[in-house]
N, C-alpha and C positions, 0 to 999 in steps of 0.2 A: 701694551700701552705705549704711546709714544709720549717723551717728555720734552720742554723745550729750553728748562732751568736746570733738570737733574739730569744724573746718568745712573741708570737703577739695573744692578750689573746679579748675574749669580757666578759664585766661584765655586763649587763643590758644595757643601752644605750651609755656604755661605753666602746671604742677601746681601748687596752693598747700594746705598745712598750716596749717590756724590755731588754736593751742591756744585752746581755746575754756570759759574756766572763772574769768573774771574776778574773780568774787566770792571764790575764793580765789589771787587773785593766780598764776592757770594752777599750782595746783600740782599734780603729779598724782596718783592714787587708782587703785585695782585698776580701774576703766574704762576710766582713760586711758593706763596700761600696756597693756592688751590693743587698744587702740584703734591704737594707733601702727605695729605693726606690722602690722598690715591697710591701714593710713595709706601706707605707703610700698610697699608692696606693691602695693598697686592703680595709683598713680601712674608706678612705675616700670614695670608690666606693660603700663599705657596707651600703644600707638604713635603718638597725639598730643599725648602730652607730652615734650620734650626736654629739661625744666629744672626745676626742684622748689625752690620758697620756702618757707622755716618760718618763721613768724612767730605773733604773741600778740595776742589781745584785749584793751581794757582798758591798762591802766595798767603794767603788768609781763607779760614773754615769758615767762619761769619761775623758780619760785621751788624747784624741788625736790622730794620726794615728801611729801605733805600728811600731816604728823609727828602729827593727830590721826585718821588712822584707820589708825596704823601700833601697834594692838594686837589682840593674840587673833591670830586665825587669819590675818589679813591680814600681820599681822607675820615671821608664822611663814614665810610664802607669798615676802616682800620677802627675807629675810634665807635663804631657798633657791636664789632669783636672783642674789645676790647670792654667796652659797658658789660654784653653779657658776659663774658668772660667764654666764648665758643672759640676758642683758640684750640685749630688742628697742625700744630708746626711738628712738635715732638709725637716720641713714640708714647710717652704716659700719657699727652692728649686724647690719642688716639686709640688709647687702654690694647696697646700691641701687647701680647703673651708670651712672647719669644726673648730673647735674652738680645741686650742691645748695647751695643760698644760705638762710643763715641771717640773718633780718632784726630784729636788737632792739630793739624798741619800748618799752623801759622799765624796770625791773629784773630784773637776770639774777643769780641766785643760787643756792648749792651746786649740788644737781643738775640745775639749769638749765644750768651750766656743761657739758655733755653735750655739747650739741646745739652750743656754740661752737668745741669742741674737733673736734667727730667731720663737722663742715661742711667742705664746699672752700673755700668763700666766705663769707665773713662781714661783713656791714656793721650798722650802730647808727645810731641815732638820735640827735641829738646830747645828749638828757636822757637817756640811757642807765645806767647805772651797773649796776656788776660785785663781787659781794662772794662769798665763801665761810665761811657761820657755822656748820661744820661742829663745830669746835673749839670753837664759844661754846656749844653745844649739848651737849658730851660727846660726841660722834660724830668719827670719821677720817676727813679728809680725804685721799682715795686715786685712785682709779678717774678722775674729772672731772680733777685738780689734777695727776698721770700723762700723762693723756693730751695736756696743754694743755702738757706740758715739750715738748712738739714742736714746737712752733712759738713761743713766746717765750721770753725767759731764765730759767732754773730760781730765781734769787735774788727775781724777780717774782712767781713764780708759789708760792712758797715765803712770800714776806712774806705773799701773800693767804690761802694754807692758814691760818698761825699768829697772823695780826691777827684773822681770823676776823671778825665781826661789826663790830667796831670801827674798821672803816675801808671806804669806799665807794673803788673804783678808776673815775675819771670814763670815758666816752666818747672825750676829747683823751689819755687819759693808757695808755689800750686801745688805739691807733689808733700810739701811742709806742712801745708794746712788741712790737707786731704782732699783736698777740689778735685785731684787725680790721681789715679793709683801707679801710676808709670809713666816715665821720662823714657823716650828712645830716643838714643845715639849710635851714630850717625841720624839725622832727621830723613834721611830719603828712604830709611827702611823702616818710615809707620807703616806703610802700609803691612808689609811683611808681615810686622810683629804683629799689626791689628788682627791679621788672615789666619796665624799659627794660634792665638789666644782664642779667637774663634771659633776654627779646628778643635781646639782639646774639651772648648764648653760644647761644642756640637757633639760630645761622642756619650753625652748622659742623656738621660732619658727626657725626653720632651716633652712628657706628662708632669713628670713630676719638677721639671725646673719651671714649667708654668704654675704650678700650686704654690709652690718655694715663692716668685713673684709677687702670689697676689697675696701669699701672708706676709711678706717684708713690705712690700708696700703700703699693703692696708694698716700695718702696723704704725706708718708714722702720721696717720689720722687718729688713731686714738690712742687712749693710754694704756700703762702698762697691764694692766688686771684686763681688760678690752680686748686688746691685740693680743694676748694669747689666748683668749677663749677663738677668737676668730682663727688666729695660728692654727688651732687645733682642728676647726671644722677643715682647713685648708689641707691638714696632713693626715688627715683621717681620710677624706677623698681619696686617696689614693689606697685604701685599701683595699685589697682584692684586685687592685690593677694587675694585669699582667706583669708588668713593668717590674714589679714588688719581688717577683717572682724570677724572672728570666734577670735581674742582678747579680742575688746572692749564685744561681745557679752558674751562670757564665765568668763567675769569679772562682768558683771552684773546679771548672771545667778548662779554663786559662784562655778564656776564647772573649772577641767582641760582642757584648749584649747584643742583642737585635730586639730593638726598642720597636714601641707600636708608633705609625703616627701621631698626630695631634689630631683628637674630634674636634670638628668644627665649632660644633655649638656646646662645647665644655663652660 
């Protein structure tokens, strides 16, 4: 597939996403909406890829939806997606099955905030910074700022909706709240770091880190007595896998599992 926003790379067992649109600080445009979900689609369908990076060209990861050519019929087109709520940007949009690291190289802003929210994995760079100018703009902050109540504290995540613009949240002070799991310094070896991190999750079984997925996931849709009965049909599927089997073996025999691919229609 040829892209004209992205650059959608494989590096060994490794799918890479790289918003690719520097000159407007990666923000994105009716292209690179429709681009994304082809983006993870193909990656996740790929049986040589275990692990999927997203990351940004340029100076800034994302900045949000590119607010000048959000009139006339495009606008109309944004604000349809948005009613139904048919948003394919992220990999949980697009319910990918494969394990997903988001790598920020520089500033991440309003709808940038997506892709930090809706990743398993998220590391920064340590010139990073994190803002949401939804509110300095006249626009709500909802959907990004929602989702990101899941994993750090709502008073955090709530100061950023309504300082809006007005205040940058550092890399050290992301890393505080849990927004991300890792700061890399020097910043010019995220990628690196993001590659080797990927590496070590690509070396487990890829049956059963997709099961693992959909019971963590599915778990923060309901409650606790819920999501473990669900947990349970999740790791109980895995029973009888191969996978189950060729583990404890290759651990005793001191050797690399050799895992089965991913079924498609699992």
């Amino acid at each position: 597939m040829t892209y004209r926003r992205l650059v959608v790379e494989r590096r060994g067992p490794v799918g890479w996403i790289i918003n690719d649109r520097p000159e407007r600080l990666n923000a994105y445009d009716a292209v690179m909406r429709a681009e994304f979900p082809r983006a993870w689609t193909e990656l996740d369908a790929d049986p040589q890829v275990r692990v999927i990076v997203h990351t940004g060209n340029g100076k800034a990861f994302q900045v949000g939806a590119d607010m000048e050519e959000l009139d006339g019929e495009a606008v109309l087109q944004f604000q349809e997606t948005m009613r139904t709520l048919d948003l394919k940007l992220t990999a949980w949009h697009c319910k990918v099955g494969k394990p997903v690291i988001t790598a920020i190289n520089g500033v991440c802003a309003g709808g940038g905030l997506h892709w930090v929210a809706d990743a398993d994995i998220v590391i920064a760079s340590s010139n990073a910074t994190f803002l949401d100018p939804h509110v300095s703009i006249g626009q709500v902050s909802a959907l990004e700022t929602i989702a990101l109540m899941r994993k750090m504290p709502a008073e955090a995540v709530m100061r950023m909706a309504l300082v809006g613009s007005h205040e940058l949240l550092s890399a050290a002070r992301a890393y505080e709240l849990g927004m991300i799991s890792q700061v890399v310094d020097p910043p010019e070896t995220l990628r690196d770091v993001a590659q080797q991190l990927a590496e070590k999750i690509a070396k487990n079984s890829p049956s059963a880190m997709r099961a693992t997925k959909r019971a963590l996931w599915g778990a923060l849709e309901l409650g606790l007595t819920d999501a473990c009965r669900e947990g349970a049909k999740h790791l109980t599927s895995m029973w009888g896998h191969p996978d189950q089997n060729e583990g404890p073996v290759a651990f005793a025999e001191k050797r690399t599992p050799q895992w089965l691919p991913l079924e498609k229609d699992a």
